[in-house]
BADRENNU-848372 format. One record per residue (C-alpha): residue number from 1; residue in three letters; y, z, x. Coordinates in pm, whole numbers. Each point is the difference from the previous one (the first is absolute). Layout:
# BADRENNU-848372
KEPA,NUM,Ala,Y,Z,X $
...
This chain:
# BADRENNU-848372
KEPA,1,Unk,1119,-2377,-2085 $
KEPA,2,Unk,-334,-177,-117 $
KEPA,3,Unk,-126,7,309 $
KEPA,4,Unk,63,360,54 $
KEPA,5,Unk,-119,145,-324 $
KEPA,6,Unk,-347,-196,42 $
KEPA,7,Unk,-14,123,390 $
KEPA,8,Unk,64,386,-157 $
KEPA,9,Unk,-316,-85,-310 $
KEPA,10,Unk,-228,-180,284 $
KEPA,11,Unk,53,348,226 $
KEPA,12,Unk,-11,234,-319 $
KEPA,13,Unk,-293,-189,-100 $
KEPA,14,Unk,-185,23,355 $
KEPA,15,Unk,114,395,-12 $
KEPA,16,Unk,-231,48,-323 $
KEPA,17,Unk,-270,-203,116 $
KEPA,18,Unk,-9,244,331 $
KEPA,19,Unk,22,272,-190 $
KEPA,20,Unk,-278,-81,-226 $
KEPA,21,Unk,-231,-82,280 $
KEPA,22,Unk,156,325,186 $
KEPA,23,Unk,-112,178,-323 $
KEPA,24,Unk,-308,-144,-59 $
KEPA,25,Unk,-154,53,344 $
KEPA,26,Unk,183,384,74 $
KEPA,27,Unk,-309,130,114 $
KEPA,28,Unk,-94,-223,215 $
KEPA,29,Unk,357,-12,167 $
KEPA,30,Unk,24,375,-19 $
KEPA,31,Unk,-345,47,245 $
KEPA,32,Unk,210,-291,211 $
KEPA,33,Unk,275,204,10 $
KEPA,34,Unk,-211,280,110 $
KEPA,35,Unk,-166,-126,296 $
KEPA,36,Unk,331,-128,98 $
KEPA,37,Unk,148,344,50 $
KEPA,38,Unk,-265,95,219 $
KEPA,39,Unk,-30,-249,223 $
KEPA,40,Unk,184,-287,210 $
KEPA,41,Unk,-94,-321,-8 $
KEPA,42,Unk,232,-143,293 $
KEPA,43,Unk,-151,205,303 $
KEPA,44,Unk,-386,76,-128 $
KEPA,45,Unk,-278,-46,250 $
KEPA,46,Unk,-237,-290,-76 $
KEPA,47,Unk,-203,97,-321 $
KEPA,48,Unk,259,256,-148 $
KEPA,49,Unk,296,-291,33 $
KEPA,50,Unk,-218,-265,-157 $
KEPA,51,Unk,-32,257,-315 $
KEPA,52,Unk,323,83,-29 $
KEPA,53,Unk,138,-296,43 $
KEPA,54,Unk,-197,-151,-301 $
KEPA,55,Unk,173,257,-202 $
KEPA,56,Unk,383,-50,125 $
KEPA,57,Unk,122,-257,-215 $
KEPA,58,Unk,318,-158,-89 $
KEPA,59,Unk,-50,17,-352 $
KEPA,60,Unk,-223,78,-266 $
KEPA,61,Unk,32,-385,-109 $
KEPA,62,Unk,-224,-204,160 $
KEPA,63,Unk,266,-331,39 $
KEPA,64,Unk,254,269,116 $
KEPA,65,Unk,-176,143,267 $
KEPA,66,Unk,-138,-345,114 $
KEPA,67,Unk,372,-71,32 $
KEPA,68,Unk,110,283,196 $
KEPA,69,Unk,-239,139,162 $
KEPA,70,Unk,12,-49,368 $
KEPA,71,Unk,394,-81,24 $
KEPA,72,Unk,197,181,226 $
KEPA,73,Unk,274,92,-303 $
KEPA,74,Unk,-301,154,-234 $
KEPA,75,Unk,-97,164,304 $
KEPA,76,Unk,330,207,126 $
KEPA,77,Unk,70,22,-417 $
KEPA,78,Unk,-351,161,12 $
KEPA,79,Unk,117,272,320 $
KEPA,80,Unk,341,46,-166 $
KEPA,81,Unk,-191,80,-365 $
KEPA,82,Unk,-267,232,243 $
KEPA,83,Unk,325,172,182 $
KEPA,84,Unk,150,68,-382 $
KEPA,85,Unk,-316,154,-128 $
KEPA,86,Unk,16,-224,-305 $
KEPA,87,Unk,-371,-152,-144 $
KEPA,88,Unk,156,-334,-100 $
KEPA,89,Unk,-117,-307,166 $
KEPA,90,Unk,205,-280,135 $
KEPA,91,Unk,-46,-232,-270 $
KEPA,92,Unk,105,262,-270 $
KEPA,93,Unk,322,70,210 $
KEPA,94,Unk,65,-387,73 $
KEPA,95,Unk,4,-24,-398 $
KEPA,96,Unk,220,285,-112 $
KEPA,97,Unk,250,-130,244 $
KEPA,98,Unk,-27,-369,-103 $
KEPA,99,Unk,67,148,-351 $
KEPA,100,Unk,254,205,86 $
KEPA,101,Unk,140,-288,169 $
KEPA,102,Unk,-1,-219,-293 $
KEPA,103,Unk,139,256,-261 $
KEPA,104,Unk,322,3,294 $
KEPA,105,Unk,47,-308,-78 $
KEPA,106,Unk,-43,7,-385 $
KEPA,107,Unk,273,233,5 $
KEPA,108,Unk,210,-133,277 $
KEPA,109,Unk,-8,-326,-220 $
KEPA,110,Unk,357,88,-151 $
KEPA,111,Unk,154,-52,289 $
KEPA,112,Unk,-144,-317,105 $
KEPA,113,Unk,-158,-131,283 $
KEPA,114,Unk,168,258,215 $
KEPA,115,Unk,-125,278,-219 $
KEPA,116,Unk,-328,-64,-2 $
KEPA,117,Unk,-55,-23,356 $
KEPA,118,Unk,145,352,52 $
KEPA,119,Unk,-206,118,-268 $
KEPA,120,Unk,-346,-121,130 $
KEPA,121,Unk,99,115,344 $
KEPA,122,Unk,75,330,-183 $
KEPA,123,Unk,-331,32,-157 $
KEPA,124,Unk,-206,-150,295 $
KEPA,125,Unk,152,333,198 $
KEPA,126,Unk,-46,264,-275 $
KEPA,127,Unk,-399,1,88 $
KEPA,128,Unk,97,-15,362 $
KEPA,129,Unk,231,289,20 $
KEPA,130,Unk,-228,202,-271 $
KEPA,131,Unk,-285,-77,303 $
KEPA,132,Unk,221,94,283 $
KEPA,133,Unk,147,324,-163 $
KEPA,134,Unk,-359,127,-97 $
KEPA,135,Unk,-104,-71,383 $
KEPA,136,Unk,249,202,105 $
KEPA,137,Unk,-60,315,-206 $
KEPA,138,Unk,-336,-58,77 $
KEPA,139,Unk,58,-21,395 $
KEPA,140,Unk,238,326,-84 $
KEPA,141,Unk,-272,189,-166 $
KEPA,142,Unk,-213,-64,292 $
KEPA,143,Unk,232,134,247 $
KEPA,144,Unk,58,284,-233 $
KEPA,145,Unk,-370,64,8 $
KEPA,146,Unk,-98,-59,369 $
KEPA,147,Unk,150,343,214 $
KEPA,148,Unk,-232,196,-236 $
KEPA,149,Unk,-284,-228,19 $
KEPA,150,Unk,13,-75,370 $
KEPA,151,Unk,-22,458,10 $
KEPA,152,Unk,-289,-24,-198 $
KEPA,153,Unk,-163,-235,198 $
KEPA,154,Unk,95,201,371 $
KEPA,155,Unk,-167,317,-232 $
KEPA,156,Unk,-330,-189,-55 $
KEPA,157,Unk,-31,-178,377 $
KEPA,158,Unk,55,427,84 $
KEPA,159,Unk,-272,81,-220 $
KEPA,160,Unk,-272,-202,180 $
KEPA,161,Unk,44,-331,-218 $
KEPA,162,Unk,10,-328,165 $
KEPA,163,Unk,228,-265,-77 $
KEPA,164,Unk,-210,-225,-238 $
KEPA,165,Unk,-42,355,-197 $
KEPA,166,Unk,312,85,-6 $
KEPA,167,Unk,122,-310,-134 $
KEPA,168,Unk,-229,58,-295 $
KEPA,169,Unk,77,374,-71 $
KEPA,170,Unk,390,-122,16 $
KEPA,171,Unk,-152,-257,-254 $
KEPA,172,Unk,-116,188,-246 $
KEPA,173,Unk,211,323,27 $
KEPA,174,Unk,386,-235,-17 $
KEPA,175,Unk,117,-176,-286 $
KEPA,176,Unk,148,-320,-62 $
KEPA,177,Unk,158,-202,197 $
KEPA,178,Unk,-126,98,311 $
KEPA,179,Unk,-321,174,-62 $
KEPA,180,Unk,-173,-344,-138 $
KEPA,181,Unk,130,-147,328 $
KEPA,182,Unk,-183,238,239 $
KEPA,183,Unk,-330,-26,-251 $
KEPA,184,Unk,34,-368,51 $
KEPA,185,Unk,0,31,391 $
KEPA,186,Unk,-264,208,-22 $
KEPA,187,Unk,-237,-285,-192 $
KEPA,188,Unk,127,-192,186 $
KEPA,189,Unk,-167,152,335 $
KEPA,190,Unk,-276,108,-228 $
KEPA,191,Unk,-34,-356,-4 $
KEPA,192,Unk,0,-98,341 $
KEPA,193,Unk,349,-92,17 $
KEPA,194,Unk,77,182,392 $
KEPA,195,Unk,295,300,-4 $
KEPA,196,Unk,247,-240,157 $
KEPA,197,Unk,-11,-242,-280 $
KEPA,198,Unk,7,214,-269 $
KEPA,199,Unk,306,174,83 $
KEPA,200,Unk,166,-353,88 $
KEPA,201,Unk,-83,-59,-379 $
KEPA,202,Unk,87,307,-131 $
KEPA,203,Unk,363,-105,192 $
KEPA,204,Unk,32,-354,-185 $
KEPA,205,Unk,-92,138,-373 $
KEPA,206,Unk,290,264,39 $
KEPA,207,Unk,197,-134,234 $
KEPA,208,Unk,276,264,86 $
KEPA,209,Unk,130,113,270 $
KEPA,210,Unk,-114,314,41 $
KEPA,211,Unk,-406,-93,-42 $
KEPA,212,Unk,67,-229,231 $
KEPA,213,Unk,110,268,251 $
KEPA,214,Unk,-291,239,-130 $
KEPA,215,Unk,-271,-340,69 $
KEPA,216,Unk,143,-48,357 $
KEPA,217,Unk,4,385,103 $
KEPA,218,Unk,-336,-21,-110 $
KEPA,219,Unk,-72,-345,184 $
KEPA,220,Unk,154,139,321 $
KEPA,221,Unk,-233,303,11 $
KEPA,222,Unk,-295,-184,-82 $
KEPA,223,Unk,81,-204,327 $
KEPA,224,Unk,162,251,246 $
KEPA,225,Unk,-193,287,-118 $
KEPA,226,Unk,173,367,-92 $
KEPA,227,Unk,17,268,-212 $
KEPA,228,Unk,-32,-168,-358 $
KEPA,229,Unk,146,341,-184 $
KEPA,230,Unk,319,33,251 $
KEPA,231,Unk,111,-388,-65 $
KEPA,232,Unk,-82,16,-383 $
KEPA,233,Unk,244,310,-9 $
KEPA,234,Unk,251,-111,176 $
KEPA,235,Unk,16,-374,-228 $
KEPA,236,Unk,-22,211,-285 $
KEPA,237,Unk,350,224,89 $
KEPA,238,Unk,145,-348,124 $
KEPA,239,Unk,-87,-142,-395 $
KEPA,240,Unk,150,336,-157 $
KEPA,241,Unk,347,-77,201 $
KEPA,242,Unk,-20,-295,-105 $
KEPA,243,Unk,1,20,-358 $
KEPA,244,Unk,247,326,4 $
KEPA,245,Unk,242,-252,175 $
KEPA,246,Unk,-37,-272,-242 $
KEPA,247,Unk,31,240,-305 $
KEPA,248,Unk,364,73,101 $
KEPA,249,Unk,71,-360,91 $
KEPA,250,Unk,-95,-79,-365 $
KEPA,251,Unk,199,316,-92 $
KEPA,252,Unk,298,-112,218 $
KEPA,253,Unk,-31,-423,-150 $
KEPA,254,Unk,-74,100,-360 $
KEPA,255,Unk,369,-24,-85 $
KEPA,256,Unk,64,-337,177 $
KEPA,257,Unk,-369,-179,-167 $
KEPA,258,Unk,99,132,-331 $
KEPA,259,Unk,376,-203,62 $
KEPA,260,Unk,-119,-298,102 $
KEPA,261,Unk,-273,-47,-348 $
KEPA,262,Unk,264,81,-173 $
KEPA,263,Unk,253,-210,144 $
KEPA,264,Unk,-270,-287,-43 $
KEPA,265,Unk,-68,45,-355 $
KEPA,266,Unk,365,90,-127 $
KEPA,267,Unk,97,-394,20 $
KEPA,268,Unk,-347,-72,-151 $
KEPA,269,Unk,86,241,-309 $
KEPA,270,Unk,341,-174,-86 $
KEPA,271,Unk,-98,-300,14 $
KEPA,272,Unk,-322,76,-264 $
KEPA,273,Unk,243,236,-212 $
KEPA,274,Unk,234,-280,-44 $
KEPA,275,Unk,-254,-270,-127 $
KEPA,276,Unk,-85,254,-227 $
KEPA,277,Unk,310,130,-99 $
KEPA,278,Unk,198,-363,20 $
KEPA,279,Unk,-255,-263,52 $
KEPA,280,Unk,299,-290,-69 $
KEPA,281,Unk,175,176,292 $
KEPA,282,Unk,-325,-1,258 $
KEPA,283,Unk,-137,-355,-146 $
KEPA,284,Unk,349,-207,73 $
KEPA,285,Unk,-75,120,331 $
KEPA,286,Unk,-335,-56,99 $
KEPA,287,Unk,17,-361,-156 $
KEPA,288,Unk,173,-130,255 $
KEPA,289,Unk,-109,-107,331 $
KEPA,290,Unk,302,213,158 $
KEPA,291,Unk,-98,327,-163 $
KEPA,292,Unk,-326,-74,86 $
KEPA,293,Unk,30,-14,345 $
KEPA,294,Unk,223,286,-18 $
KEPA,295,Unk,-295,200,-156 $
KEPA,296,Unk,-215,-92,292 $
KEPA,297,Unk,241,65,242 $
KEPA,298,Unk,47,359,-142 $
KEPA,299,Unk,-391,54,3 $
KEPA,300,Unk,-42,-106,340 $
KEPA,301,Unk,297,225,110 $
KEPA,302,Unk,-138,281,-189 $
KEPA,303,Unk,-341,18,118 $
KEPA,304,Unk,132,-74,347 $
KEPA,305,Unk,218,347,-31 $
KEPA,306,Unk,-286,125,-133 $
KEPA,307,Unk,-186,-47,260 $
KEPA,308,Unk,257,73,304 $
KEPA,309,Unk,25,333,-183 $
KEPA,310,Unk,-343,84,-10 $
KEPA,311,Unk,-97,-110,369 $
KEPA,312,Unk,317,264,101 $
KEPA,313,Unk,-126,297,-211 $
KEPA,314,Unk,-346,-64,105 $
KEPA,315,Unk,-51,142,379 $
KEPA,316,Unk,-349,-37,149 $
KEPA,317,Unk,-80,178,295 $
């Protein structure tokens, strides 16, 4: 328990210290954060990627970014943070998790060794799913906002604009989350950065399936040649099936989602209303190794069912 309560001060500690430092240099971090939504620093051309790679950092602590920077986890933590739309670096996240981790355990504590492994692997995954379920309402805003964008942009190749133009006029007339993407692409070329690459970036920082069909009809025509408009239009009434289907598959496995959380957490609720209710009742049970193991043994089989529920109700096509 030592041991645990000075690993929860050391990261509480660290957390101010951060913050302080976070607070003390805002400014400078905030024209950082800037640049960064403008440009790329993984695909620049020579002068452009030197730049903006000097500004793409880790962390805003020099020891911390020294001591991720480079690694392949910071880096796909970096495209998963980028795919989110969330501003905090790596390091930040790495630390909220450790200290969600260790206040699992801290709690988990009552019910021994057992315990607090289930409760750091509970708060090591809170960040985690809190990352993956902003992702996804990101990725579902973009695919939300794409039919009418990809119309706009068939209007202005129509009106005489090329491409590069059009990227920029769908840049400044959309709003988030998908009209700082197409601005991007268009610095991007502004840049230097050639057509091909930009849209293969554009692909990785959302990363959904449906921008990845829009990149390769565009990819395609750039190679084979066509009419531009006629493809566009035809992606963009594929995209507006799409999402009508997918509304009523949500519609139609609303019922069975909504079962299976609250199958999952009913178990979870008796077992916390009884330690509060009777903790002599819930305490001859968890100190023993038997009820232990039977505690971890219902987790398990929870979060399994959980799970196998989930994957059922959840039908990608």
């Amino acid at each position: 328990m030592q041991v645990v309560v000075l690993v929860i001060v050391f990261l509480a500690v660290s957390g101010l210290l951060i913050g302080v430092y976070t607070l003390m240099n805002r400014r400078e971090l905030a024209m950082r954060s800037a640049a960064r939504s403008r440009l790329e620093p993984e695909a620049a051309a020579a002068a452009a990627t030197l730049i903006m790679r000097e500004e793409e950092a880790a962390s805003a602590v020099p020891f911390l970014n020294r001591l991720l920077a480079g690694r392949g986890l910071t880096d796909d933590l970096v495209n998963r943070l980028h795919r989110a739309g969330s501003s905090m670096n790596p390091a930040t996240f790495i630390l909220i998790t450790a200290v969600l981790g260790g206040l699992g355990v801290l709690l988990g504590s009552r019910v021994g060794l057992i315990g607090r492994l289930v409760g750091f692997i509970v708060g090591v995954m809170l960040p985690l799913s809190w990352l993956a379920r902003k992702t996804r309402k990101r990725q579902q805003a973009f695919e939300h906002q794409l039919p009418d964008a990809i119309d706009m942009l068939v209007s202005a190749l129509k009106s005489g604009y090329s491409f590069h133009a059009a990227t920029n006029f769908l840049g400044q007339e959309l709003g988030d989350p998908l009209g700082p993407e197409f601005q991007r692409m268009y610095d991007e070329q502004r840049l230097g950065i050639e057509a091909r690459q930009a849209l293969l970036n554009l692909q990785d920082r959302i990363g959904s399936l449906d921008i990845r069909m829009f990149v390769t009809a565009l990819l395609i025509q750039r190679e084979t040649g066509g009419n531009l408009s006629e493809v566009l239009t035809n992606t963009g009434q594929v995209m507006r099936e799409r999402v009508a289907v997918r509304g009523a598959l949500d519609t139609l496995t609303a019922e069975a989602k909504l079962s299976a959380r609250l199958l999952a957490l009913l178990p979870v609720g008796v077992f916390f209303a009884l330690s509060f209710i009777s903790p002599e009742f819930t305490g001859a049970f968890t100190a023993s190794r038997a009820g232990q193991l039977m505690l971890l043994g219902a987790a398990v089989s929870v979060a399994t069912g959980y799970s196998i529920m989930m994957k059922i109700a959840n039908i990608e096509f």
